[in-house]
Biopython code that builds the backbone (N, CA, C, O; Angstrom):
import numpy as np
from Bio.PDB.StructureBuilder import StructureBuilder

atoms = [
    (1, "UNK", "N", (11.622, 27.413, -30.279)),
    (1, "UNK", "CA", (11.993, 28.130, -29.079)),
    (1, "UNK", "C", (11.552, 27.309, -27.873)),
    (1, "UNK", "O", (10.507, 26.760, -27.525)),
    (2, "UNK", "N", (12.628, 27.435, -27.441)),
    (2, "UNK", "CA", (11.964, 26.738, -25.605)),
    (2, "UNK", "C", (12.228, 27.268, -24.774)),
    (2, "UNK", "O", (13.022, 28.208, -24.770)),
    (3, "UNK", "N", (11.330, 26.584, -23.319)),
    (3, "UNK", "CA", (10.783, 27.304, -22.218)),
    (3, "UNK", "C", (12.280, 27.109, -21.111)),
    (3, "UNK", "O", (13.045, 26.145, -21.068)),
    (4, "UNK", "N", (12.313, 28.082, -20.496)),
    (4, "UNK", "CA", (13.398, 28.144, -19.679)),
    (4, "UNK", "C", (12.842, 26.920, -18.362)),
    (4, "UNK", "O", (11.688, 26.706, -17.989)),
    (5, "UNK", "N", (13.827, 26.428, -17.996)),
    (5, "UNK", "CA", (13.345, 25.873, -16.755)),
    (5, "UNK", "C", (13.278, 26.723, -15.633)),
    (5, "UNK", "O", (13.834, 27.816, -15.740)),
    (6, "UNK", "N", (12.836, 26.503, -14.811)),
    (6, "UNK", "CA", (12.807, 27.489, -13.404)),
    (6, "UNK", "C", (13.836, 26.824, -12.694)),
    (6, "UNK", "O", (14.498, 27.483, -11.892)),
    (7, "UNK", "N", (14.073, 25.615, -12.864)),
    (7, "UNK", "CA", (15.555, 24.916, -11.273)),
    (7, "UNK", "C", (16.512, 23.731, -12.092)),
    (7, "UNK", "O", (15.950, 22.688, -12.427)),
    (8, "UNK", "N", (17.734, 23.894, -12.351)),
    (8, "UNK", "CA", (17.973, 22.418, -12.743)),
    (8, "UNK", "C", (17.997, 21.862, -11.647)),
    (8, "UNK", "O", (18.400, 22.397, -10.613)),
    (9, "UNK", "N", (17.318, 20.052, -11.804)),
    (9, "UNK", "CA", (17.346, 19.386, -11.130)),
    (9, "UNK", "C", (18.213, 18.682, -10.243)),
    (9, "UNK", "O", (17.765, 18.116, -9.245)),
    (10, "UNK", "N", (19.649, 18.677, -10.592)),
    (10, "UNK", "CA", (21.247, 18.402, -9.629)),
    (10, "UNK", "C", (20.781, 19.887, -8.844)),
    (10, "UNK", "O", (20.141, 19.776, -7.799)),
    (11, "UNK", "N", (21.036, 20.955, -9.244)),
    (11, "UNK", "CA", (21.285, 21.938, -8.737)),
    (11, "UNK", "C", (20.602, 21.804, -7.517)),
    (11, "UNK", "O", (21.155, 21.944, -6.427)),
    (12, "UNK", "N", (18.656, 21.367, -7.769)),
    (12, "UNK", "CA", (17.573, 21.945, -6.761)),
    (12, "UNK", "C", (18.082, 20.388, -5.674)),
    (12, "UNK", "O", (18.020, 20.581, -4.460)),
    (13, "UNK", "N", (18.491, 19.135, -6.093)),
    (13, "UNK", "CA", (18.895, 18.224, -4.814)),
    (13, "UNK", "C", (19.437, 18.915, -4.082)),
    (13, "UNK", "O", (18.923, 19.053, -2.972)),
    (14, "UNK", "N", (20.788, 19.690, -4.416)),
    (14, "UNK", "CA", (21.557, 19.914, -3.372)),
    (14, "UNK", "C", (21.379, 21.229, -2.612)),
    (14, "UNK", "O", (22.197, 21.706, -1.825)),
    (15, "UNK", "N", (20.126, 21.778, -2.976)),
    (15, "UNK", "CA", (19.266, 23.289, -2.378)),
    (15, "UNK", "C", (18.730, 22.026, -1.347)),
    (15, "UNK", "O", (19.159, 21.620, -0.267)),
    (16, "UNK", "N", (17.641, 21.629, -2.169)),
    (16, "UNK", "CA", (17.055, 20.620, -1.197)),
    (16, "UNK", "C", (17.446, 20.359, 0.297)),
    (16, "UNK", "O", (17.061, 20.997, 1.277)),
    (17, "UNK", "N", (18.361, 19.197, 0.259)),
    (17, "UNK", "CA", (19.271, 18.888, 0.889)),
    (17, "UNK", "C", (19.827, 20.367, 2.041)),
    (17, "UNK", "O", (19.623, 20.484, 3.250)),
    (18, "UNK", "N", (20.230, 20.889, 1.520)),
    (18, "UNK", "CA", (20.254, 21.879, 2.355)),
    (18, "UNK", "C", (19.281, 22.585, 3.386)),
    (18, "UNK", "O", (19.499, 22.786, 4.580)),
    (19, "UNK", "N", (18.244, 22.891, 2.707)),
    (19, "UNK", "CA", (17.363, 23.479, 3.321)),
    (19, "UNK", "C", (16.728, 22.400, 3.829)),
    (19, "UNK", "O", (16.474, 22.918, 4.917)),
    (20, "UNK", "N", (16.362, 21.538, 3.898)),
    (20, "UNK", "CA", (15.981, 19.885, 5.116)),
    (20, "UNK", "C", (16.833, 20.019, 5.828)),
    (20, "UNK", "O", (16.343, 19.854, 6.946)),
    (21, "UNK", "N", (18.322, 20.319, 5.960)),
    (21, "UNK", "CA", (18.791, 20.240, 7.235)),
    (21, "UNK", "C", (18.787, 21.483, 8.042)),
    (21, "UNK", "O", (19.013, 21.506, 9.252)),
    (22, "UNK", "N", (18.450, 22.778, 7.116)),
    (22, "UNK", "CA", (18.488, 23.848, 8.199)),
    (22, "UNK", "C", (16.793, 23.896, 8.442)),
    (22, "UNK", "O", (16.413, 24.668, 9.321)),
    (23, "UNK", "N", (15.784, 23.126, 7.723)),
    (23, "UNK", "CA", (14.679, 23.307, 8.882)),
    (23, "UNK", "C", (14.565, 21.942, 9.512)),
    (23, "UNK", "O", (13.454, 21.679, 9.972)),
    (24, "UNK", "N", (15.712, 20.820, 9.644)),
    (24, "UNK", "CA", (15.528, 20.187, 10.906)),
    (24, "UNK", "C", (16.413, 20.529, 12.235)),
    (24, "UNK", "O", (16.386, 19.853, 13.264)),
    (25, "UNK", "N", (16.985, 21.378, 12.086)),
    (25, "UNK", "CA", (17.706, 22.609, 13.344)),
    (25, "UNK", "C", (16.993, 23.401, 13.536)),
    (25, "UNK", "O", (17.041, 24.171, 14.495)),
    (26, "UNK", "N", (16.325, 23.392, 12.829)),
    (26, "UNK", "CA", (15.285, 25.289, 13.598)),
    (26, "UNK", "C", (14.429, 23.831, 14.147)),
    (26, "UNK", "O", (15.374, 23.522, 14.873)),
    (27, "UNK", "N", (13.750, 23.063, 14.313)),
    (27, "UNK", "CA", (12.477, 22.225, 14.618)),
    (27, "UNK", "C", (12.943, 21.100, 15.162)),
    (27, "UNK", "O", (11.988, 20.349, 15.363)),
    (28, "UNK", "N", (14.443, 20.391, 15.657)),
    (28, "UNK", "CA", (14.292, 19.775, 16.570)),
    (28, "UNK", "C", (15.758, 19.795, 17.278)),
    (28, "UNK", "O", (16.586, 20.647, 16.955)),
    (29, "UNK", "N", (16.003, 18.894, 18.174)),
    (29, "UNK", "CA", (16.976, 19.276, 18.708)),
    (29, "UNK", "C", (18.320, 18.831, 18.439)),
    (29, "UNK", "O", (19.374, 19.392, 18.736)),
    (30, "UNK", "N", (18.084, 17.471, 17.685)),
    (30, "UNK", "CA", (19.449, 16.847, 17.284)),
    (30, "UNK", "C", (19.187, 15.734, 16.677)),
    (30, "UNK", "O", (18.046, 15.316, 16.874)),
    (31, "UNK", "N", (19.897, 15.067, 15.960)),
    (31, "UNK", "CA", (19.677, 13.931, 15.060)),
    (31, "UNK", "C", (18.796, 12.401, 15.619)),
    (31, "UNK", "O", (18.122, 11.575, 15.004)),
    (32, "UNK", "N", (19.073, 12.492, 16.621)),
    (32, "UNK", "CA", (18.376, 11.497, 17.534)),
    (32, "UNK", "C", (16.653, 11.753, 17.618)),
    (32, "UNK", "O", (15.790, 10.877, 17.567)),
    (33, "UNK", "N", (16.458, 13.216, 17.759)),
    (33, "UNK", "CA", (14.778, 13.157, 17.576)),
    (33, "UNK", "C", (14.322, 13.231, 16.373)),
    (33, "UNK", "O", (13.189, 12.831, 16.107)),
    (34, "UNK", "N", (14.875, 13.588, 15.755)),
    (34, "UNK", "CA", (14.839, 12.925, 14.312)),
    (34, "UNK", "C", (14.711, 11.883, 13.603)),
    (34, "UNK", "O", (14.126, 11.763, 12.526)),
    (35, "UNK", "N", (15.431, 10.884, 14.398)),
    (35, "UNK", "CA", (14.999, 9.897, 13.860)),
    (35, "UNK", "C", (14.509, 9.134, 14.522)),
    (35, "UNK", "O", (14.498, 7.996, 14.053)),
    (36, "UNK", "N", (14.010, 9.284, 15.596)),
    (36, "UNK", "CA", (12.899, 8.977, 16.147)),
    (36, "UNK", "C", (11.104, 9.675, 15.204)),
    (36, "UNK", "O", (10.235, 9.186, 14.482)),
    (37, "UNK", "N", (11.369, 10.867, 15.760)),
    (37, "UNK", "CA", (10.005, 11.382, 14.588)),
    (37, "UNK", "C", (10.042, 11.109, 13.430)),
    (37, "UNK", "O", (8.932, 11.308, 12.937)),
    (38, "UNK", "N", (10.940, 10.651, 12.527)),
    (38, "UNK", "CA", (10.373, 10.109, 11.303)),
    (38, "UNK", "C", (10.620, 8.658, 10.913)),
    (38, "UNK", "O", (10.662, 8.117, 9.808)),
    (39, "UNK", "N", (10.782, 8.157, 12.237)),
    (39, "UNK", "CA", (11.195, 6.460, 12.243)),
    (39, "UNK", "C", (12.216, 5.841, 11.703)),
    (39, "UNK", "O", (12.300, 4.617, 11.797)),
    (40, "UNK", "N", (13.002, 6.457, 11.158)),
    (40, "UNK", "CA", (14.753, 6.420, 10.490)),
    (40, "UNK", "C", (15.470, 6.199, 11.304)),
    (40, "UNK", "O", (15.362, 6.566, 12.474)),
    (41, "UNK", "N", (16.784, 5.223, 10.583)),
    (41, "UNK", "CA", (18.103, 4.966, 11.457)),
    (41, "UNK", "C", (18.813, 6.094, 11.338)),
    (41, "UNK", "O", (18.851, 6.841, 10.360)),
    (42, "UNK", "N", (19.609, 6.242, 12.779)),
    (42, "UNK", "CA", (20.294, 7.262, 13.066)),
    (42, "UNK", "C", (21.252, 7.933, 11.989)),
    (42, "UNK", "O", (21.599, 9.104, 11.837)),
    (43, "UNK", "N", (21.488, 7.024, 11.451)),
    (43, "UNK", "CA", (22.756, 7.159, 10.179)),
    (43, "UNK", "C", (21.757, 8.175, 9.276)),
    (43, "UNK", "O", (22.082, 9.327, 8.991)),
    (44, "UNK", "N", (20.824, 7.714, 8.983)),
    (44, "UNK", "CA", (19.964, 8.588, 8.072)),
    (44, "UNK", "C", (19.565, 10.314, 8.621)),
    (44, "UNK", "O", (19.711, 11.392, 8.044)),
    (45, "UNK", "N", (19.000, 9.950, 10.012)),
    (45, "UNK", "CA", (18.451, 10.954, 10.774)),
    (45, "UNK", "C", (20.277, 11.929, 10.384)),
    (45, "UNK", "O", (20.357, 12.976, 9.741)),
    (46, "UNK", "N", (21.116, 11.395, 10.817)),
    (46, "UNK", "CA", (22.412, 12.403, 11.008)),
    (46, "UNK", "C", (22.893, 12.902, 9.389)),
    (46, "UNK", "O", (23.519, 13.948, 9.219)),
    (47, "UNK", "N", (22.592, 12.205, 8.518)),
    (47, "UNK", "CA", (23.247, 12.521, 7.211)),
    (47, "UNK", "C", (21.920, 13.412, 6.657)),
    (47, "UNK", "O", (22.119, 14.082, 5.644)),
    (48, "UNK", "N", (20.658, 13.450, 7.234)),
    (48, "UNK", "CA", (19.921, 14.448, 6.715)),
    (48, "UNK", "C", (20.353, 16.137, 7.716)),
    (48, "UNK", "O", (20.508, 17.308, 7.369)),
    (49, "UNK", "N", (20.406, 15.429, 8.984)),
    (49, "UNK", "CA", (21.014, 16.779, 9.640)),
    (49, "UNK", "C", (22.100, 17.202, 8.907)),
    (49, "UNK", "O", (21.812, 17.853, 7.903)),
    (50, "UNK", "N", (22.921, 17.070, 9.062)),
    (50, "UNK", "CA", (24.337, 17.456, 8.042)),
    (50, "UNK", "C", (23.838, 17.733, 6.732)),
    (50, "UNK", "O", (24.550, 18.547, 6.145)),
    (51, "UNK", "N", (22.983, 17.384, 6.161)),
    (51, "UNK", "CA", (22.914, 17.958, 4.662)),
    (51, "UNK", "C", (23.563, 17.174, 3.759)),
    (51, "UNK", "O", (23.810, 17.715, 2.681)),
    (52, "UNK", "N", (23.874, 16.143, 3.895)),
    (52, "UNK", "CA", (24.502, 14.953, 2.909)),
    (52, "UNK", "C", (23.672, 14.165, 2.202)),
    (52, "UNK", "O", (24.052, 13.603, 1.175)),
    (53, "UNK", "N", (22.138, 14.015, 2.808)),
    (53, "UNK", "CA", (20.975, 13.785, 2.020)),
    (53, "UNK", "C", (20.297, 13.832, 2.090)),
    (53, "UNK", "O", (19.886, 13.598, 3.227)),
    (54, "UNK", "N", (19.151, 14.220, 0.915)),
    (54, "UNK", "CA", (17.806, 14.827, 1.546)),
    (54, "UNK", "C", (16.852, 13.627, 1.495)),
    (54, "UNK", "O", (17.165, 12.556, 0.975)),
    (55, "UNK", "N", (15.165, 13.983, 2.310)),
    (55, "UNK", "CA", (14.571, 12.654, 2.534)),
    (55, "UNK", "C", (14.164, 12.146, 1.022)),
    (55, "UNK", "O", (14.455, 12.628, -0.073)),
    (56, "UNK", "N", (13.201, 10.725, 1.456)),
    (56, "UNK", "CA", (12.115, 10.823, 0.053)),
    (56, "UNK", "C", (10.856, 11.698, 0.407)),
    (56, "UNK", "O", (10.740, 12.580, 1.257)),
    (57, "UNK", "N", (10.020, 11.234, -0.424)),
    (57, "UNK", "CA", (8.857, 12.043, -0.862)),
    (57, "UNK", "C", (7.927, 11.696, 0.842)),
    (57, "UNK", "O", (7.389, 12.532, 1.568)),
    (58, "UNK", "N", (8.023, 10.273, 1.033)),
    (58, "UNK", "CA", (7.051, 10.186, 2.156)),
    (58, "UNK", "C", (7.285, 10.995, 3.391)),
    (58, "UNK", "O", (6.454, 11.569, 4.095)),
    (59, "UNK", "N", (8.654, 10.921, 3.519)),
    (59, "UNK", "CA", (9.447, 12.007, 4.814)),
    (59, "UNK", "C", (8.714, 13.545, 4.605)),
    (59, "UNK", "O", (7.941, 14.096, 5.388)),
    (60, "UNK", "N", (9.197, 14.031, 3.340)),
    (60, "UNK", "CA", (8.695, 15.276, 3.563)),
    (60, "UNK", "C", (7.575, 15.580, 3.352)),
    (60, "UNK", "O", (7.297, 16.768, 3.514)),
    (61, "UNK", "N", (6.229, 14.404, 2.799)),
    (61, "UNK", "CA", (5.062, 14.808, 2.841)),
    (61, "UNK", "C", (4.570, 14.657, 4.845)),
    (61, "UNK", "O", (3.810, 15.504, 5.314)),
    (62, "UNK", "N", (5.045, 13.699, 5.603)),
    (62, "UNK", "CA", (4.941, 13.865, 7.094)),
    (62, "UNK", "C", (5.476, 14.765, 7.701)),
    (62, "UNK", "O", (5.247, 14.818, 8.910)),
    (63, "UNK", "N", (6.195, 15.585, 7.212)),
    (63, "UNK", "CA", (6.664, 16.794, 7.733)),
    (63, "UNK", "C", (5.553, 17.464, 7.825)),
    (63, "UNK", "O", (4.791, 17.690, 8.766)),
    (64, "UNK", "N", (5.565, 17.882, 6.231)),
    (64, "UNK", "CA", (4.435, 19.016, 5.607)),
    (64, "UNK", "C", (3.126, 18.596, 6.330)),
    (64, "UNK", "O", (2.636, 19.631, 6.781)),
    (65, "UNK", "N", (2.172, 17.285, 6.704)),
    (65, "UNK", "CA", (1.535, 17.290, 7.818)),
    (65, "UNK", "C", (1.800, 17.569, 9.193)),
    (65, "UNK", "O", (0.905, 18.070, 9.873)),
    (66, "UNK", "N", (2.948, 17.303, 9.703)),
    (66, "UNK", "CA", (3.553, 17.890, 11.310)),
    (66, "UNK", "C", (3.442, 19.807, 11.405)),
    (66, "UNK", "O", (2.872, 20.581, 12.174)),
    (67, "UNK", "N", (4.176, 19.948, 10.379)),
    (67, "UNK", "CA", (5.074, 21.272, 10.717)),
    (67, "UNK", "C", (4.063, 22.008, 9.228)),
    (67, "UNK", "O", (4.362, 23.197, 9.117)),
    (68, "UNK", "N", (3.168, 21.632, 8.312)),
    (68, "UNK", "CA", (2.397, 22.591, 7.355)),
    (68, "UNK", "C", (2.971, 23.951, 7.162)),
    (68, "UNK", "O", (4.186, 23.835, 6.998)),
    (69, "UNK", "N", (2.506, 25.453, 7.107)),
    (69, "UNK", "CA", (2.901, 26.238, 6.527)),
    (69, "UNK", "C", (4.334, 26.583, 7.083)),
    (69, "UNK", "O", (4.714, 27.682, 6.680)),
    (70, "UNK", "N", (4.964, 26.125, 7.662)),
    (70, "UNK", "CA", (6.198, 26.378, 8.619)),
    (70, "UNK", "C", (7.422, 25.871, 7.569)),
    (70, "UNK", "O", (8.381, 26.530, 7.166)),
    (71, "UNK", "N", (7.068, 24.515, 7.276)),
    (71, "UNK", "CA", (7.711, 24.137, 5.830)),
    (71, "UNK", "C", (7.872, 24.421, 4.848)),
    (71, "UNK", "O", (8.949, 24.185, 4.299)),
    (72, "UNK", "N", (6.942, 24.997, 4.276)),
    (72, "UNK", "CA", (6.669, 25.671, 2.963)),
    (72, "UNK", "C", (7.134, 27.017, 3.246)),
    (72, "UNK", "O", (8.106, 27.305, 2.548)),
    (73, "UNK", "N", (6.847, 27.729, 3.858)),
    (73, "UNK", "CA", (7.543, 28.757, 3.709)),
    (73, "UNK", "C", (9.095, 28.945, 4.034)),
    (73, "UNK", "O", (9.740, 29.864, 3.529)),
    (74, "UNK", "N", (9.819, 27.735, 5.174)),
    (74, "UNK", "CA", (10.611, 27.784, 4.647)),
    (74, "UNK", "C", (11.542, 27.430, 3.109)),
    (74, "UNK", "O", (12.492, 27.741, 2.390)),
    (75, "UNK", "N", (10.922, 26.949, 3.227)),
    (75, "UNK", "CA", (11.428, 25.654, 1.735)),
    (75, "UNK", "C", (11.466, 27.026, 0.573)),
    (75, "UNK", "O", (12.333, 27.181, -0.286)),
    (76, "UNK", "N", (10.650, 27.651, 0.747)),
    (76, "UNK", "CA", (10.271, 28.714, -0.747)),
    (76, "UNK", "C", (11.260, 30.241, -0.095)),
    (76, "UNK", "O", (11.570, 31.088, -0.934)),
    (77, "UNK", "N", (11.630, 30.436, 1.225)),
    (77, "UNK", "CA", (12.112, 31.308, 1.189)),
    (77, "UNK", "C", (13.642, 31.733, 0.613)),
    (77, "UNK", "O", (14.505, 30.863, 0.494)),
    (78, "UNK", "N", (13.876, 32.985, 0.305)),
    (78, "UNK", "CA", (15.029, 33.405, -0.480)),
    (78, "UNK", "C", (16.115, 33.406, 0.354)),
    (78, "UNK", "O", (16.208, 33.825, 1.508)),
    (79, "UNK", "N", (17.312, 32.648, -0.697)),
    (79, "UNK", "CA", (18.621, 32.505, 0.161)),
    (79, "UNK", "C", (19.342, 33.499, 0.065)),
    (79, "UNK", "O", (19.355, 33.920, -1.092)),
    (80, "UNK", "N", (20.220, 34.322, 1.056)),
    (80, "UNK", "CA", (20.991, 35.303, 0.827)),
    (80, "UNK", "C", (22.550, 34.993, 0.353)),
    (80, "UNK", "O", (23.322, 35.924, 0.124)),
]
sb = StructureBuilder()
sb.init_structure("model")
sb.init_model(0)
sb.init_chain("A")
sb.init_seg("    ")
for serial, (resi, resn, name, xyz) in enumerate(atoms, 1):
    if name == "N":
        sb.init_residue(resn, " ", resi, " ")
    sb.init_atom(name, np.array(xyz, "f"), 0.0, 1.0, " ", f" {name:<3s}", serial, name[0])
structure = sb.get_structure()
């Protein structure tokens, strides 16, 4: 018998992905301060706004220091 997973992993990228771009609209103003605050080319800063890709690990651990429980709770909250 085996253990259910809790997320498939394709599935949780493209949650991911999603939810990075709707908490970089609630927290900044447009793709440009974006990629300025996380030192990324614009191309990147705009394709994470849009939701076409989410960061790596170092991006969203400097978040999670900037923006701490603000992240996490979005990140964990329920989608309607």
């Amino acid at each position: 018998m085996s253990l259910s997973k809790p997320f498939e992993p394709r599935g949780f990228r493209t949650f991911f992905a999603a939810r990075w771009s709707e908490f970089l609209h609630e927290n900044y103003r447009n793709p440009e301060e974006v990629s300025v605050a996380f030192g990324v080319r614009y191309q990147t800063a705009l394709n994470w706004w849009n939701g076409a890709n989410k960061p790596g690990g170092e991006f969203v651990m400097m978040a999670v220091l900037r923006h701490g429980d603000a992240l996490t709770k979005h990140m964990g909250e329920e989608t309607a």
